[in-house]
C-alpha positions as CSV (number, residue, x, y, z in Angstrom):
1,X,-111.2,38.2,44.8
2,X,-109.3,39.8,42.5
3,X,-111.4,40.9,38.5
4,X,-110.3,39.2,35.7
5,X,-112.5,38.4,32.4
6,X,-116.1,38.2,33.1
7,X,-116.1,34.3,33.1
8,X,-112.9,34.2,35.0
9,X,-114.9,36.1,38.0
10,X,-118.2,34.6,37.7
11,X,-116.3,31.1,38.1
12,X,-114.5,32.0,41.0
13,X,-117.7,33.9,42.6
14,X,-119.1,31.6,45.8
15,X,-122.2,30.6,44.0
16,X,-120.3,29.3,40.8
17,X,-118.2,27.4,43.2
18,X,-121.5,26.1,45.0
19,X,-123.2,25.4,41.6
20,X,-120.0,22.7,41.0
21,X,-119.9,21.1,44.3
22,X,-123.3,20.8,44.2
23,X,-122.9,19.0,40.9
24,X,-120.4,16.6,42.3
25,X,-123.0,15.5,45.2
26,X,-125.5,15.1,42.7
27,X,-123.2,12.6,40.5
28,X,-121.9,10.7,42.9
29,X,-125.8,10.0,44.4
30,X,-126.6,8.8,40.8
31,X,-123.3,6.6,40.2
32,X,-125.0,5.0,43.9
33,X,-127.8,3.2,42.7
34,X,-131.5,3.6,42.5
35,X,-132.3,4.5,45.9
36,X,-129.7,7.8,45.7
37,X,-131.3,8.8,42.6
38,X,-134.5,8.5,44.4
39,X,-132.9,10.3,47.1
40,X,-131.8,13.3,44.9
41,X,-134.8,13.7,43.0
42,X,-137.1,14.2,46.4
43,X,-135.0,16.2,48.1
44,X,-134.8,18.5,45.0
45,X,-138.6,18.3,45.1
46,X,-138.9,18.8,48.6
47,X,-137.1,22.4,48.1
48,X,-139.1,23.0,45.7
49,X,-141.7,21.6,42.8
50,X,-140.5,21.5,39.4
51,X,-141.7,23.1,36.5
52,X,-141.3,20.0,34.2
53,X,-139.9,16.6,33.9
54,X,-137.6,18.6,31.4
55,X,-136.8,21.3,33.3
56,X,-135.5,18.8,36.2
57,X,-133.8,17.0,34.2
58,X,-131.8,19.5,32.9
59,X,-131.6,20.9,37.1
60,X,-129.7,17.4,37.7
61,X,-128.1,16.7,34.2
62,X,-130.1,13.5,33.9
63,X,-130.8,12.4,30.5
64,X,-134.7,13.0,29.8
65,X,-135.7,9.2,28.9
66,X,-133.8,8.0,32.1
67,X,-136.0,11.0,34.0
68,X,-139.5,9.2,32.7
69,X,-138.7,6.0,34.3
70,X,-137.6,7.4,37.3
71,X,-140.4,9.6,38.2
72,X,-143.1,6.6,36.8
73,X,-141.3,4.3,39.6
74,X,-141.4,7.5,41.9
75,X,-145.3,8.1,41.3
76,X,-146.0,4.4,41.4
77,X,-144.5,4.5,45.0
78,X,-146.5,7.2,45.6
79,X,-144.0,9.8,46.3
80,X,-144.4,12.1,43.5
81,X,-147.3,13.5,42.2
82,X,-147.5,15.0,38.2
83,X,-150.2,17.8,37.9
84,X,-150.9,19.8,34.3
85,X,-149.0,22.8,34.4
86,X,-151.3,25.5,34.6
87,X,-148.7,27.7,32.1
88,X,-148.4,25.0,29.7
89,X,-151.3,22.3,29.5
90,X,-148.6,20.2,27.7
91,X,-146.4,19.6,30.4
92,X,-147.3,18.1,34.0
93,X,-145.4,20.1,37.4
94,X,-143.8,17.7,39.8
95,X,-144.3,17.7,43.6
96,X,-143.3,15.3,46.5
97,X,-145.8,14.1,48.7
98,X,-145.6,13.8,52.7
99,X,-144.3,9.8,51.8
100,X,-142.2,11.3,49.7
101,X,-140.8,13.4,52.1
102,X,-140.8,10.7,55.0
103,X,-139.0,8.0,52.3
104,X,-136.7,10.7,51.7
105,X,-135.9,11.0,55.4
106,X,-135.5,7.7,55.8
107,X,-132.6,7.6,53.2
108,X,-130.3,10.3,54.9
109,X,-127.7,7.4,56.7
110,X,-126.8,6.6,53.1
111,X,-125.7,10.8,52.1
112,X,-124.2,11.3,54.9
113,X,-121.8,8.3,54.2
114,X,-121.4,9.8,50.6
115,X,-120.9,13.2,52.1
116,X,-117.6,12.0,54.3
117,X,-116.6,10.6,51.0
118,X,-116.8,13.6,49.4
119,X,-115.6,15.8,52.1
120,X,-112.5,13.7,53.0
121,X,-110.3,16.3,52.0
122,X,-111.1,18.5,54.3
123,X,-110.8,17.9,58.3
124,X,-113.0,17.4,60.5
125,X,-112.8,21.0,61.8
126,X,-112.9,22.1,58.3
127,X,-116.4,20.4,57.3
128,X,-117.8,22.1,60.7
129,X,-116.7,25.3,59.3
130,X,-117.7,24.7,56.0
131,X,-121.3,23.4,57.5
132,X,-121.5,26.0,59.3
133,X,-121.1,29.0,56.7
134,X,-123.1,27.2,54.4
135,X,-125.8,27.7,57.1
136,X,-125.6,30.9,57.6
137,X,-126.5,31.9,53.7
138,X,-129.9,30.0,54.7
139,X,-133.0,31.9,55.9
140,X,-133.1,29.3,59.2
141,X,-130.0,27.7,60.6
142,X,-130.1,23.8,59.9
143,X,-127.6,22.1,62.3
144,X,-128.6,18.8,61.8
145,X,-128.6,18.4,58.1
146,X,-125.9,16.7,55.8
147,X,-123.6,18.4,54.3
148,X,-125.3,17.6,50.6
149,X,-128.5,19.1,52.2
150,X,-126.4,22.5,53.0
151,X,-124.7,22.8,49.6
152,X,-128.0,21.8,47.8
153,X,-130.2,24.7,50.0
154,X,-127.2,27.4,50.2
155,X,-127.3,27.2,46.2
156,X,-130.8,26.9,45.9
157,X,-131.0,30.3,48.1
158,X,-128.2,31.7,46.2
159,X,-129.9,30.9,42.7
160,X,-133.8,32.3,44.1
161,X,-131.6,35.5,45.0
162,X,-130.1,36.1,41.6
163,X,-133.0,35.6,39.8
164,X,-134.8,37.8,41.8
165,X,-132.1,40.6,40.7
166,X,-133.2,39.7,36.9
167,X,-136.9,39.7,37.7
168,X,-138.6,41.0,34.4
169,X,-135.2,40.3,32.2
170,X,-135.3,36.5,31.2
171,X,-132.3,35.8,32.2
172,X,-131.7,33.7,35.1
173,X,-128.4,32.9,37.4
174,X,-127.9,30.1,35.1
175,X,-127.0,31.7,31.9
176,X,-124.4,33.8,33.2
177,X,-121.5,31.8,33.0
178,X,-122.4,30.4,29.2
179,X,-123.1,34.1,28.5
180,X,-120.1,35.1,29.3
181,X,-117.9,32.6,27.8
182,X,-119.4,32.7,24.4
183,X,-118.5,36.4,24.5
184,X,-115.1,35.6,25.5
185,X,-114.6,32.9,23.1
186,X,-117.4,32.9,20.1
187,X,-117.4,31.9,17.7
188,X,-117.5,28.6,20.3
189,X,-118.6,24.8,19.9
190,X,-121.1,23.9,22.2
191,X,-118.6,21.1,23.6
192,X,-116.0,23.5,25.0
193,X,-118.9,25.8,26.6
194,X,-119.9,22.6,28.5
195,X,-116.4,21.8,29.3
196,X,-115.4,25.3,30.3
197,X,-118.9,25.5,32.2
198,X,-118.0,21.9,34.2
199,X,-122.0,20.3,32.8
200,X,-122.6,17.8,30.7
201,X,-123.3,18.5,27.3
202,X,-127.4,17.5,27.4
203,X,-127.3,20.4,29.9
204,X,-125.0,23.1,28.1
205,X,-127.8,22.2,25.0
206,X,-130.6,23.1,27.5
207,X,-128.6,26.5,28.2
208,X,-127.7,27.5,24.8
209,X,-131.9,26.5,23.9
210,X,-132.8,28.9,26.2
211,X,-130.6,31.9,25.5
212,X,-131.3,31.7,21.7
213,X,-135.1,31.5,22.6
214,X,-133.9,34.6,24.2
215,X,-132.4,36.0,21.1
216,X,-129.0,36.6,22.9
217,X,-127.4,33.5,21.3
218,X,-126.9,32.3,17.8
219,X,-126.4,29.1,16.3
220,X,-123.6,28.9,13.1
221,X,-121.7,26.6,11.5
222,X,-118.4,25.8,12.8
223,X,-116.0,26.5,10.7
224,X,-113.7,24.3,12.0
225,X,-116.1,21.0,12.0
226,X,-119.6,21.4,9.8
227,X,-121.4,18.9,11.6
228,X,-121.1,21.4,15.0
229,X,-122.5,24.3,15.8
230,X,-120.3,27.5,16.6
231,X,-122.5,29.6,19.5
232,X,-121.9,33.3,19.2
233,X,-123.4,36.7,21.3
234,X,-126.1,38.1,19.1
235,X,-126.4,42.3,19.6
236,X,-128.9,41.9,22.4
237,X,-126.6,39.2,24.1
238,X,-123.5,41.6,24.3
239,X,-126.2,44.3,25.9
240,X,-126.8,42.0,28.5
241,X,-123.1,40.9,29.4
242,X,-123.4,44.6,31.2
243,X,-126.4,43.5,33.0
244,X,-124.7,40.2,34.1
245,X,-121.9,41.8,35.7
246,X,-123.6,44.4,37.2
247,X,-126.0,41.6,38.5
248,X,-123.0,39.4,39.7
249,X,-121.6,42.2,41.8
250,X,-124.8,43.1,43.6
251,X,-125.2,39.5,44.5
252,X,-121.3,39.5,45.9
253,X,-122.1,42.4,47.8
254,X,-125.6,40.3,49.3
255,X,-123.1,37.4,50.0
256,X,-120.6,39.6,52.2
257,X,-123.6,41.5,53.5
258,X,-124.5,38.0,55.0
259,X,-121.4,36.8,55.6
260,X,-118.9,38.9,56.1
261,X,-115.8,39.3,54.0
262,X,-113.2,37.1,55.8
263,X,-116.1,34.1,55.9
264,X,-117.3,34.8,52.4
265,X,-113.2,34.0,51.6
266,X,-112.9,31.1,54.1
267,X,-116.2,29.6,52.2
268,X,-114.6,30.2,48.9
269,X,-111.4,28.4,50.2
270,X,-113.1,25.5,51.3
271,X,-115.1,25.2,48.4
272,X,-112.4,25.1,46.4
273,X,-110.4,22.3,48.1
274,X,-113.5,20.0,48.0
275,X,-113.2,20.6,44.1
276,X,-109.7,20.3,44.0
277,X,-109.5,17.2,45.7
């Protein structure tokens, strides 16, 4: 993969790519109905707890209100639990329960329907390949699991790996692409980060929160339009675009090392003709 600008490489990186399919499963499972919501929000659980209702709502760009009634109905059923956060006494951790997990097993004829949808631009061959590399960036090889499942672990995995990288930091995976384009283009409105970023714009708010908490963002008036913000790279943000790339390339080189070059291509390929589809 060839450099370009910072953003331009980050969104052409394998776990960018994996971020937006991943994105497009999720969708389509909540334009389904409530029983692939239901499904989405346990199998997120089921990899791992969340942190808040907040936090998962942002994970799944679900607006917050619509997140309450779901997990009630969920812990009602008996298939999430809501514990006090131990961190923050004010907000409850979410975790599936073993129904949970079995109602969420009992849902998987439904995805994998929505996952030939979604995959029908690619051939049959093609979404073995594609199933296949996507297991092989996973600690244990999971033939038997949907093609949603695959995507949804491989960037989970993916995510855990980058963060790791930025123990100690505050940043997380997540902010690199918003970091980068409000350095590219900032002063910026938060609508075009979300549009260049592919989220919705509850979730580019959640982002931009977090990186001014961070201090690397600022909020300004837009010139342009006085009811919007304008985003822009505070001192300390620009220090850290050096840390992003530097970051980025380490976890390239942990994506060949696993890989391989020529697969760490082909997965890029066929990533991007799911998207393009």
């Amino acid at each position: 993969m060839e450099e370009g600008t910072l953003s331009e490489t980050l969104r052409g990186s394998v776990g960018a790519l994996l971020r937006r399919v991943y994105a497009r499963f999720t969708a389509e499972a909540l334009r389904d109905g409530p029983p692939s919501r239901d499904y989405v929000l346990l199998d997120t659980l089921a990899d791992q707890d969340a942190g808040s209702q907040h936090e998962l709502a942002g994970r799944l760009g679900i607006n917050r209100t619509i997140m309450v009634g779901l997990i009630d109905r969920l812990q009602e059923s008996g298939y999430v639990t809501r514990t006090r956060s131990p961190a923050n006494r004010r907000s409850y951790v979410l975790s599936i329960t073993p129904e949970g997990r079995a109602a969420r097993d009992g849902m998987r004829q439904a995805v994998a329907r929505r996952d030939a949808r979604i995959t029908a631009a690619l051939t049959p061959a093609e979404r073995r390949r594609l199933n296949e590399l996507l297991s092989l960036l996973l600690p244990e090889r999971e033939p038997l699991r949907t093609t949603a499942h695959l995507v949804a672990q491989a960037h989970y995995r993916l995510r855990r790996m980058g963060d790791a990288l930025l123990a100690g930091t505050g940043l997380r995976v997540r902010h690199f692409g918003s970091l980068a384009i409000v350095g590219e283009l900032g002063p910026c409105p938060q609508q075009t980060l979300a549009e260049r970023m592919h989220m919705t714009e509850p979730t580019a708010a959640q982002i931009v929160d977090e990186l001014v908490r961070l201090g690397l963002v600022a909020r300004g008036q837009d010139p342009h339009d006085r009811r919007r913000y304008a985003l822009e790279l505070t001192d300390l943000g620009r220090e850290r675009l050096v840390l992003v790339r530097e970051t980025a390339a380490r976890l390239r080189e942990d994506i060949r090392a696993l890989l391989g070059a020529d697969a760490t291509e082909e997965l890029r390929a066929l990533l991007g003709k799911l998207l393009t589809s």
